[in-house]
C-alpha positions as CSV (number, residue, x, y, z in Angstrom):
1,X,26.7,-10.2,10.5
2,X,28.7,-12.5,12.8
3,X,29.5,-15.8,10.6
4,X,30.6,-17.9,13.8
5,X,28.3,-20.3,15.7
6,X,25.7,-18.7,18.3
7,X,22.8,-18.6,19.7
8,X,19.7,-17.3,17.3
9,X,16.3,-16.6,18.9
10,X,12.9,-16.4,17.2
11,X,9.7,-16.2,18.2
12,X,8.1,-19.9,18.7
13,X,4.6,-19.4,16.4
14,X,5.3,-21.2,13.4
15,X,5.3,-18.6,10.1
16,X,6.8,-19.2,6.8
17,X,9.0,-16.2,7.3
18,X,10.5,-17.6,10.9
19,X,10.8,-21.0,9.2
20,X,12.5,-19.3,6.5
21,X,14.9,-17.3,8.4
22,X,15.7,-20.2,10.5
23,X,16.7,-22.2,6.9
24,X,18.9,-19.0,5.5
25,X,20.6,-18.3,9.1
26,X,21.7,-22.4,9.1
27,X,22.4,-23.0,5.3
28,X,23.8,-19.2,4.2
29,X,25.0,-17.2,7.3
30,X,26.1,-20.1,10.0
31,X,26.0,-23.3,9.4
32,X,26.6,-24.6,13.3
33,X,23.8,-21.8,14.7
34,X,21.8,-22.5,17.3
35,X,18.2,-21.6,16.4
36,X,15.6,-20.8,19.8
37,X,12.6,-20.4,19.7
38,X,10.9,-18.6,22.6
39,X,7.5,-16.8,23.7
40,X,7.1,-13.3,22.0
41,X,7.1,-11.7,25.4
42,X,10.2,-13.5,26.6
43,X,13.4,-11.5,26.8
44,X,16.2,-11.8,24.4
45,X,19.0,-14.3,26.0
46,X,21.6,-12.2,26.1
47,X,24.1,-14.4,24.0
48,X,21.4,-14.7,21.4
49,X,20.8,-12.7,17.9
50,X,17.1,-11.9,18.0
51,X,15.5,-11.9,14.9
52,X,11.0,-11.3,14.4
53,X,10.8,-11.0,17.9
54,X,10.2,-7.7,20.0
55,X,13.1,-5.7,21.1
56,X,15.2,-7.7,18.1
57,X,17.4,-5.9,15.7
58,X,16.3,-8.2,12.8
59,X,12.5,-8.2,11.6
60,X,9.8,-7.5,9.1
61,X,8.8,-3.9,7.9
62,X,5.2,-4.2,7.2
63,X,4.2,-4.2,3.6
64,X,7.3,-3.2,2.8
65,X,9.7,-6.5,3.7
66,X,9.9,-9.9,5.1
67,X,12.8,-11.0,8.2
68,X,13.7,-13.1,5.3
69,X,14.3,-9.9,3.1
70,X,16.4,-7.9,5.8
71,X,18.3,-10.6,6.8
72,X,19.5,-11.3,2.8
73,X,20.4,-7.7,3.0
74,X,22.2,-7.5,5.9
């Protein structure tokens, strides 16, 4: 995972696993990101790392693991 500054994108209903994410992605894994938060159907911006969010490389496997979970892993 890229440790310089850009753009992260999430989407914008509040969830203890976004908020979460959002709090390890600025504390652990970039500490000048960028978090954006946009409508679930919205597209990716293309500079952005999409995380719980359609289409995003980043999310939760149901039952199995939280965004939270993936992203410690990765």
């Amino acid at each position: 995972m890229r440790c310089s500054s850009v753009l992260w994108a999430t989407r914008h209903e509040p969830h203890v696993d976004r908020c979460a994410s959002v709090w390890l992605i600025e504390r652990f894994t970039d500490k000048e990101a960028i978090s954006e938060f946009v409508n679930r159907h919205a597209e990716i911006p293309k500079e952005a790392i999409g995380f719980t969010i359609p289409r995003a490389e980043t999310g939760p496997i149901e039952n199995v693991k939280t965004t939270f979970d993936a992203l410690v892993e990765k």
